[in-house]
N, C-alpha and C positions, 0 to 999 in steps of 0.2 A: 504494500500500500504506500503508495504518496502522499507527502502532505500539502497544500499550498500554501506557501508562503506568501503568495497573492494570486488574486482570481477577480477577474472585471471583465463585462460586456461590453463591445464596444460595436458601433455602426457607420463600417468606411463608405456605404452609400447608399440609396432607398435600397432595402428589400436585402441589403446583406447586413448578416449578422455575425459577429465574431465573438469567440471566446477565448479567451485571453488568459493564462495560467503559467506561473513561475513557479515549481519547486523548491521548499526549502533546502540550500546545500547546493542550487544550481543559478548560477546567471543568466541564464538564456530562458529567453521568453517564447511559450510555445504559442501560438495563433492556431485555432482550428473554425472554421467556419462553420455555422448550424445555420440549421432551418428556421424559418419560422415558427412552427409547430415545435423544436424545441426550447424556444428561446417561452414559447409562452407554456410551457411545463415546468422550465424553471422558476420563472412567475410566479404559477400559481403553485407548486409545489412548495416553494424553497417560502412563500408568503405562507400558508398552513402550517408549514412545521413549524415556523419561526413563533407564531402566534400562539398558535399550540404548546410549544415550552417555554413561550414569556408565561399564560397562562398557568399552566401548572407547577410553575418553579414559582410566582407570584412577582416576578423579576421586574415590573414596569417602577421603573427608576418615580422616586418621589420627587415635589419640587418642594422645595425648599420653604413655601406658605405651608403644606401638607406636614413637613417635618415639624414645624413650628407651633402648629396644630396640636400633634401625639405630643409633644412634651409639656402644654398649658395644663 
């Protein structure tokens, strides 16, 4: 398994989609090209998970009135 060191989408022109992925431990930056149809899997995929274990770890960062709040 790999780990990423960095990973970004990027869009060099209508209708391409690029994904973009560095290796920890590596310089070189890999370019691989996807589809539309993956680009909006990752979307809505990586947007569900993400939500899904903000919600059940409770993790949504407080501000600062909120902290101010619990300790009155």
């Amino acid at each position: 398994m790999t780990i990423a060191k960095l990973a970004y989408l990027t869009t060099p022109a209508p209708g391409r989609y690029m994904l973009n992925i560095q290796a920890f431990g590596s310089d070189e930056l890999i370019q691989i090209e996807i589809a539309k149809a993956h680009l909006v899997n990752f979307l809505i995929d990586g947007t569900a998970w993400a939500l899904r274990e903000e919600q059940h770890l409770n993790r949504f960062p407080k501000t600062q009135t909120e902290d101010q709040h619990e300790r009155a």
